[in-house]
N, C-alpha and C positions, 0 to 999 in steps of 0.2 A: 578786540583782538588786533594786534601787530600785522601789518601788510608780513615783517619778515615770518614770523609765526604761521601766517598763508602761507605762504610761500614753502614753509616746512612741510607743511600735512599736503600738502600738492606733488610736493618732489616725493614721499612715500607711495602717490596712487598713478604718479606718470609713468607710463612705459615706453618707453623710446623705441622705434621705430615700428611703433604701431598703425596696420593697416588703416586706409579708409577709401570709401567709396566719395566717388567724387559726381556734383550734381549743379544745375545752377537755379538759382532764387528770382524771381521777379513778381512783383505786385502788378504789375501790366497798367501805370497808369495811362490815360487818354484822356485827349478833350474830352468833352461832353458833346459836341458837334463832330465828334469823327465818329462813322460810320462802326457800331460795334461788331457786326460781320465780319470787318477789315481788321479789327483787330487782335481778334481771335482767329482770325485763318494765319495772321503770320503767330499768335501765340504757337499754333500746332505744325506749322513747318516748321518753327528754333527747335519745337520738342522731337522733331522727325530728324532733324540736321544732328541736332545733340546726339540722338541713339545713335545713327552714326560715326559720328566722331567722338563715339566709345565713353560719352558719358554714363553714369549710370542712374540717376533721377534728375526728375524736375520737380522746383516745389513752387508751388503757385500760392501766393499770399489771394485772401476775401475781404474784400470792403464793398458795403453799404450804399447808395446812395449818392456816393463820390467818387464818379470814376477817374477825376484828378490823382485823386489817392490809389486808386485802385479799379479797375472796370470789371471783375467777373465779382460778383456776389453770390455765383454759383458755381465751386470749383469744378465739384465734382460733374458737370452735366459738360466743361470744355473736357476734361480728362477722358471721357467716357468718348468723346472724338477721336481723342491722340490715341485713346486706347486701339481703339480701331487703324491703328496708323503707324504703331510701333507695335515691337513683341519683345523687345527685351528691358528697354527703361522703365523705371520706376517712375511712377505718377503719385505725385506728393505734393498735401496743403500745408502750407505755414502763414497763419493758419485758420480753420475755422474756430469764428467766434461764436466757440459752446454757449455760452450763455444767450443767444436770441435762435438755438437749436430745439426744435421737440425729437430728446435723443432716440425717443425708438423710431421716428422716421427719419432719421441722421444713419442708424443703424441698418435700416434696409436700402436705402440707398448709397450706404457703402458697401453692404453686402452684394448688391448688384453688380455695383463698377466693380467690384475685385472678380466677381467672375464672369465678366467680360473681360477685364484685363488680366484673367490669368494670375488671380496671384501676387501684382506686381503694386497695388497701392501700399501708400504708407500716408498715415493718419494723424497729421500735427495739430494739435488744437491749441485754443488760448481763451484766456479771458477777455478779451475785445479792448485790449487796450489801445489798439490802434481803429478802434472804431465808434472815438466817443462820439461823435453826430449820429449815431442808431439807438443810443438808448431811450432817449424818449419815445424814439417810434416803435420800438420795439416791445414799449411797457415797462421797459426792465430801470431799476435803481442799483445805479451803479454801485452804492454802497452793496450791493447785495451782489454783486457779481461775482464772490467766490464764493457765495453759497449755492449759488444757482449754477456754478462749472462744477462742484463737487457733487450736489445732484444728477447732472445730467451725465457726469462721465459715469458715474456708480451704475445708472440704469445701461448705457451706453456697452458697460464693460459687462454688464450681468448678461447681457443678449449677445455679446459676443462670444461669451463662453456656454453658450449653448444651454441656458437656464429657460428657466420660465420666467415670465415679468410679472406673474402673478399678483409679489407681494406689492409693486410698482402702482395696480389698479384700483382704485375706487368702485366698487360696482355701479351701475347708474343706477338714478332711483326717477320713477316719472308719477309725479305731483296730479292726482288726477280732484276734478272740481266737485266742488258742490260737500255739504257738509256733512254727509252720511257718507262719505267715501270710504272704503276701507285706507287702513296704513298702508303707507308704498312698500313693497316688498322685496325691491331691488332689481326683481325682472319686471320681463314687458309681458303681458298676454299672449297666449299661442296665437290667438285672432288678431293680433297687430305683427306679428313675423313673415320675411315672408314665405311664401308655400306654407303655410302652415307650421314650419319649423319651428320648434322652442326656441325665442329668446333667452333660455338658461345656458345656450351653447354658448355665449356672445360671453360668457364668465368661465370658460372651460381657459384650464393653461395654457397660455401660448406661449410659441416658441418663434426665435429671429428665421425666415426664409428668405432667402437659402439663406443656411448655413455657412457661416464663415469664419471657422473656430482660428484660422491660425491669422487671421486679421486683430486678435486681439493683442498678438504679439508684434504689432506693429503700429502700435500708437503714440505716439509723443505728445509730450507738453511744454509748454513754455513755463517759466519760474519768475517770479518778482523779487522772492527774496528766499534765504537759504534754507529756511521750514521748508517754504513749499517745493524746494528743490528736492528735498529728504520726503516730503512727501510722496513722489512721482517715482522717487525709487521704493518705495512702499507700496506702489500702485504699478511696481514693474514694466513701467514705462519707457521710452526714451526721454529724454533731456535736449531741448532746444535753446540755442543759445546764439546771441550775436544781434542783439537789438542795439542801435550805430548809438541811444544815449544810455547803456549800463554800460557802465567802465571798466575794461578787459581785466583789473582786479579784482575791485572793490565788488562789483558786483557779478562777473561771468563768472571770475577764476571762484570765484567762493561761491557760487552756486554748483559751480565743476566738482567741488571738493566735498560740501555738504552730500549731494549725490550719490557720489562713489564712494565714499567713508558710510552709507548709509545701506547702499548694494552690498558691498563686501559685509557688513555688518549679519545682514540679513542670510549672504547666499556662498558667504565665504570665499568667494572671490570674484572678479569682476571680469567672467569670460563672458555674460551674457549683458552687460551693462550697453548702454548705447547714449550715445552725446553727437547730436547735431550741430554744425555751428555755421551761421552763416557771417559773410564779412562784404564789405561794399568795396570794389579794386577799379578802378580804371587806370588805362594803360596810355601810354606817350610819352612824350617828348625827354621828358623830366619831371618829377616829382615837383620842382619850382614850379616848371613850365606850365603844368596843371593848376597849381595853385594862382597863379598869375593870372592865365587867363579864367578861370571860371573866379574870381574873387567877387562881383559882383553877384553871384549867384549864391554862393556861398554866405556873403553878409545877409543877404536878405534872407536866407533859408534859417539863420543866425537869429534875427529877430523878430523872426517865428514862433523860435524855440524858450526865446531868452525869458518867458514867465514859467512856462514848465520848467526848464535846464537852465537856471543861470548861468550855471559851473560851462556850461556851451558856448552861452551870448556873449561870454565876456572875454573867448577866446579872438586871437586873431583869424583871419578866416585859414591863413596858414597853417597855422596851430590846429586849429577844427579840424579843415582835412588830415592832418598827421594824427587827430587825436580818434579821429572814426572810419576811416577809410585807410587802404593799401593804396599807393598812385604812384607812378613813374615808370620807369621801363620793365621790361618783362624779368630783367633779372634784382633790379629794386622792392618789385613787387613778393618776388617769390623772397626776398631775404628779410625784408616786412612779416612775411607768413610765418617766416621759419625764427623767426626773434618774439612770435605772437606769443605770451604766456598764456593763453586759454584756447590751444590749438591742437598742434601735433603732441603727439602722446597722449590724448586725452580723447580727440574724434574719433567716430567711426565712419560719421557722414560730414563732409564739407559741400556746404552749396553757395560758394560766393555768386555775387553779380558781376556784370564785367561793364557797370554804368555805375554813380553813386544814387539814386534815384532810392528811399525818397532822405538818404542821409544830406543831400543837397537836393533841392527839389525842380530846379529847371539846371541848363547849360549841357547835361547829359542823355537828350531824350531819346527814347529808343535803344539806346548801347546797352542796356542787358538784354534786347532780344537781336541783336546784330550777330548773325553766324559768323564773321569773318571774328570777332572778338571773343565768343564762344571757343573756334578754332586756335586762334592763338593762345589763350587761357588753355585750354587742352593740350597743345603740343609744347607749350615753352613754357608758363609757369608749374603748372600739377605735378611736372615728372620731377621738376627738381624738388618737389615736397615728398618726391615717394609714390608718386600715383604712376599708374598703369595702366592704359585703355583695357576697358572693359571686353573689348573684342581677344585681350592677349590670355583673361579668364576665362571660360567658356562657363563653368558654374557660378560664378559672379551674383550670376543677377537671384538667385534662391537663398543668398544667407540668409535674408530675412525673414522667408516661409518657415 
């Protein structure tokens, strides 16, 4: 299919001046010699500053092993702080890597944090693609990583809507010795339970505690390609999008499209659909001036890339930041955003960074959790996209309940 042919079936599902909730993105990397304490207390003051200044989520990327890449391997247990520290932001993964999750204790421990916070998570998962250094520890083959996310979401989503996980379990069987034994029979003995309780209970139906039925309406997924995009709106999902090497065409805007051509398909029109997107912006001098001086950061974050992304490495470092990042002044940035073919008319959630981090991986450390660039992204670029502090809605923060 023709970029112009996209372009067609995009302009029939874009609605123009279409609301969205505004949030901001960070993976939180850190040395590995910085104090992880230190970096999580300032993670939950951006998230306390943010609700503030009238954001309305945060989404917190999970990695593994490498806190270079990323330092919380455990979103939801930092959220579960801020929850206690905010009452009206959204606390949001982008995302966990479903595939090295056991979903029913993925599911109770989201059901927890949502009612501790009220209500207010929202659930991005993914296939770990940004976490290839976990699979071997994890057991998992990677070949197998979309079977093992379409497994886990299915149980994941079955307990969410307030099923039994019945058909999910195995009963256990316990192997006893010696060669007159009788067959296993799937339970344990009253005389091995304890208090004397039947182990036949331990096979009775269970159900997700607590309950958290309207959690299920707020999951998201990430896509690789435009099945799986068609997928997720099959799965009445949200749509996550803005990974800095798929290309705002080839690969967002036709995951955008797949999507919503597969919602409406489904549900006859696209008032409940939902499209996350994130985008990587830093602010200054000039759009040149940016590129100039971080050019050595940028080459080398370049030949990083250049066996996964050639189509990257072989950019100018110029070119790179113009071709994955928003950068220049506050109103360069926002006319960047507003020329984004896979953005406005299309989101509901926008959660740029206000660092490139890890689209350039050193020269910007720390700037997506700096409140003074949070603040500015809030007051000077958002409104000219159409955004509106959250404090000027008062219902704002429950569309998603």
């Amino acid at each position: 299919m023709s970029e112009l042919q996209l372009e067609e079936r995009a302009a029939r599902l874009r609605q123009p001046g279409k609301p969205f909730r505004l949030g901001f993105f960070t993976q939180v990397p850190s040395p590995a010699e910085r104090p992880a304490r230190r970096t999580y207390e300032e993670l939950v003051e951006s998230i306390v500053a943010a609700e503030e200044l009238g954001y309305d989520s945060v989404w917190i990327g999970q990695h593994h092993f490498s806190p270079e890449d990323g330092s919380v391997p455990s979103p939801l247990v930092v959220l579960a702080n801020a929850a206690a520290r905010t009452t009206r932001i959204h606390l949001a993964t982008a995302v966990i890597a479903l595939p090295f999750e056991h979903p029913i204790r993925l599911a109770e421990d989201l059901a927890v944090l949502d009612e501790l916070a009220g209500g207010r998570v929202q659930v991005g998962l993914g296939g770990a693609r940004g976490d290839l250094q976990a699979f071997n520890t994890f057991g998992i083959d990677f070949a197998d990583r979309h079977e093992i996310f379409d497994r886990n979401l299915a149980i994941l989503q079955h307990l969410l809507e307030e099923r039994t996980c019945t058909e999910f379990i195995a009963a256990p069987t316990i192997a006893l010795a010696g060669p007159d034994a009788p067959a296993p029979t799937g339970q344990l003995s009253a005389s091995d339970s304890v208090a004397g309780q039947l182990a036949t209970a331990d096979l009775e139906p269970k159900r997700l505690f607590p309950a958290a039925p309207s959690l299920r309406n707020r999951l998201w997924q990430t896509a690789s390609s435009e099945e799986r995009a068609r997928m997720i709106a099959r799965n009445n999902n949200g749509l996550l999008i803005g990974a800095f090497h798929d290309h705002v065409i080839h690969h967002q805007l036709r995951f955008i499209v797949g999507y919503l051509e597969e919602w409406q398909a489904l549900h006859g029109n696209l008032d409940e659909a939902r499209i996350g997107a994130q985008r990587f912006t830093l602010h200054g001098e000039s759009a040149a001036a940016i590129a100039e001086r971080l050019g050595p950061d940028v080459a080398a974050t370049q030949r990083g890339l250049a066996d996964r992304f050639p189509q990257l490495g072989a950019l100018t470092p110029a070119e790179y930041l113009a071709s994955v990042a928003r950068t220049g002044t506050s109103r360069e940035i926002a006319q960047q955003l507003l020329d984004d073919p896979a953005l406005l008319g299309f989101i509901t959630d926008f959660f740029p960074t206000t660092g490139l981090f890890p689209s350039v991986r050193e020269g910007t450390a720390g700037a997506d959790l700096d409140v003074d660039r949070l603040r500015l992204f809030a007051d000077e670029i958002a409104p000219e996209l159409g955004w509106k502090p959250a404090t000027a809605h008062p219902h704002q923060e429950t569309i998603h309940a």
